[in-house]
N, C-alpha and C positions, 0 to 999 in steps of 0.2 A: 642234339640228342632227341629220337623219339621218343614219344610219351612211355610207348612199353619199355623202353629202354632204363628208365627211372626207376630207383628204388621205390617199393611198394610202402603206402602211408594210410592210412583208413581215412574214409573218404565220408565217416559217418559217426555215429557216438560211439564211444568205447563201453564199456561196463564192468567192473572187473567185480568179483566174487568172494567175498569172507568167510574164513571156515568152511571154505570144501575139501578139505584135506584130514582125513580119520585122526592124524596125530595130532592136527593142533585144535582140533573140535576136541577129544578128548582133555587135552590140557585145560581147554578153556571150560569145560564142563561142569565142575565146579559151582564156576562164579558165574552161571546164567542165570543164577535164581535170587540172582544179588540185587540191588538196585540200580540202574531205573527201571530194569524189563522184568525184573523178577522171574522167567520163563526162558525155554531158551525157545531161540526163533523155529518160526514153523515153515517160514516162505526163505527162498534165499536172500539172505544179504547182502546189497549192490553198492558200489560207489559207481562214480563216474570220473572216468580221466578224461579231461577237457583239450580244447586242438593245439591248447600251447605248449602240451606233453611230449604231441609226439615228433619223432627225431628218426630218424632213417639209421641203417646199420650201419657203421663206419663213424658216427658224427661223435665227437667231443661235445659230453653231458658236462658241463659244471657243477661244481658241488661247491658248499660250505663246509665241510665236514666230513664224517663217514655216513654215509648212506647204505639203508639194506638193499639189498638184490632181491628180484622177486619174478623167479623162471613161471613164466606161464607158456598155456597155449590159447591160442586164440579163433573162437570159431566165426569168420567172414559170413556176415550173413549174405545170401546170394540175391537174385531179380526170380520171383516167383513165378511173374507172369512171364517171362524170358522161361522158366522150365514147361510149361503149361505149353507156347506155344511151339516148342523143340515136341512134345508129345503128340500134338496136335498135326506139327508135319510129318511124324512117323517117324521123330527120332527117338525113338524111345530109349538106347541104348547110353544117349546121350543124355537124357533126362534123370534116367539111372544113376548115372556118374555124379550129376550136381547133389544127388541128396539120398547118398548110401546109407546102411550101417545106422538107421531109425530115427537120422539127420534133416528130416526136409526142410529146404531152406537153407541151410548152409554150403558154400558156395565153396568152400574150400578150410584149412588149418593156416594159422603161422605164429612163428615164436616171439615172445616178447619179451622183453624186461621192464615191469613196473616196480619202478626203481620208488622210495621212502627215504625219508628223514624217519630217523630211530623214534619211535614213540611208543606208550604204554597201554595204551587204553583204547577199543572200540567203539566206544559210548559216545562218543561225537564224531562229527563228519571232519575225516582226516584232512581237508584242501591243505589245509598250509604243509603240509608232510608228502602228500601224494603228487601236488598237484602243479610243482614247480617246473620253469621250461626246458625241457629237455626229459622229463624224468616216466617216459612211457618209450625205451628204444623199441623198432620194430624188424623185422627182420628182411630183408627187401625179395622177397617172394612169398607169393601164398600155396600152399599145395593142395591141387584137387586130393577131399575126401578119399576116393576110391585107389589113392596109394594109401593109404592109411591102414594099419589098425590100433585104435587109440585105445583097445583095452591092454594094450601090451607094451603101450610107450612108454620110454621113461626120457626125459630130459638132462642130461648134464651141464652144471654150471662149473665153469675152471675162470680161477682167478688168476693173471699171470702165469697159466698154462695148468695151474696145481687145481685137481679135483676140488671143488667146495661142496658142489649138494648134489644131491641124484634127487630127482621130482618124479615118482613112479604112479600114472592117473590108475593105476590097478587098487590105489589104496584112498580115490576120491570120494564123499559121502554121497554127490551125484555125480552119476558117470554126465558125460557129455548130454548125453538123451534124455536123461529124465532133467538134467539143468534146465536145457532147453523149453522140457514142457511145461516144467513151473512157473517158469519165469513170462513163458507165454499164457498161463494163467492168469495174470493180471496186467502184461505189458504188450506193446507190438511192438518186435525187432522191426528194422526199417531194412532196405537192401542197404549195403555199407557199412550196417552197422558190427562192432567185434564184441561178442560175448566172452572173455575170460575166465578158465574154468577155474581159476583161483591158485594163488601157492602156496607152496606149503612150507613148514618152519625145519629146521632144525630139531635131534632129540633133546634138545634144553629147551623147547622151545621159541631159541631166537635164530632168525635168519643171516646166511651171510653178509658178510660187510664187508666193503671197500672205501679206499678213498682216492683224494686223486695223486694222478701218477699210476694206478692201476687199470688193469687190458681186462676185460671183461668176456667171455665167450659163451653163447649157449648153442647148444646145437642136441639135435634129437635126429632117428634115423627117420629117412626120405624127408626132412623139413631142410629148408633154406637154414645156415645159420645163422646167428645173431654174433656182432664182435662191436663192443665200442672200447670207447678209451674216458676215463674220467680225467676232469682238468680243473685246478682251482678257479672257484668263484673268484671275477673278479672284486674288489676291493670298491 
């Protein structure tokens, strides 16, 4: 099999994003001024999903339990200096394409599942819930930007074929764009690396769940879809 031929995997750090989603920043609103931050955050929220996460589309995730689903999108950060020289030999049409839609730097979208162990609280760093093997599926292609428009996307998640969540980025606290530039406010994406623009909850504020024995599907139009299958931990 050629290298293109392989299911697509990031090749760099992940990051995925808390409370970028208007419903469940509202829910959580409340309790920002609670202890330990007393305020609510000013910069985005980051975790990091580590490379034992990630899993190709197709692959059986293991689980202990029921785990939540967590539809994202994911923006590929691209080779800058690969855009700079495509401008440079007068491709400019090409250079266009890598970093449309007030994107630069990003190289392309693709669908994710960052998949959790159920837990209650933000206030510490989730590893043991987030960050088990298997539990970031990716969708095995990335789609140039320039089929996109992500202020109109929405995501469907189906569990065993039956609608579970619709993910609509029209109702994101930061669209794509302005994530990006906060986040480059104090950090540098690397090329490789996948920004997560976050997911978002359910009106009860909890996210779908499955467990194993369950078929998993996300898909959003012009993106690759995501499909896996959950399978009991073994013993």
């Amino acid at each position: 099999m050629k290298p293109d031929d392989l299911p697509w995997l990031p090749r760099g750090t992940v990051y995925g994003t808390l409370l970028n989603f208007r419903r469940e920043a509202g829910l959580w609103a409340p309790r920002m001024t609670e202890a330990p931050y007393q305020a609510a955050p000013r910069a985005p929220v980051l975790y990091v999903k580590t490379a034992n996460t990630f899993a190709a589309s197709g692959a059986p995730v293991a689980v202990p339990g029921e785990v939540e689903l967590g539809a994202a999108l994911g923006l590929v950060i691209g080779d800058l200096e690969q855009k700079a020289a495509l401008t440079q030999a007068g491709q400019a049409q090409a250079a266009i394409d890598a970093g449309v839609h007030g994107l630069p730097g990003v190289a392309g979208c693709v669908l994710l599942d960052d998949l959790s162990l159920p837990h209650a609280s933000y206030y510490r760093p989730p590893i043991k819930f987030r960050n088990r093997d298997g539990f970031l599926v990716c969708a095995p292609a990335v789609t140039p930007l320039a089929e996109l428009d992500l202020a109109t996307l929405r995501i469907e998640v189906r569990v065993n074929g039956a609608l579970a969540q619709t993910v609509d980025l029209a109702t994101l606290v930061r669209d794509a764009a302005t994530l990006l530039a906060d986040v480059g406010g104090f950090m540098t994406l690397q090329p490789g690396d996948v920004l997560m623009l976050g997911t978002d909850c359910l009106a009860d504020g909890t996210r779908p769940r499955a467990r194993a024995g369950d078929r998993v599907e996300i898909r959003a139009p012009g993106l690759a879809t995501l499909t896996h299958a959950l399978v009991p931990e073994a013993a």
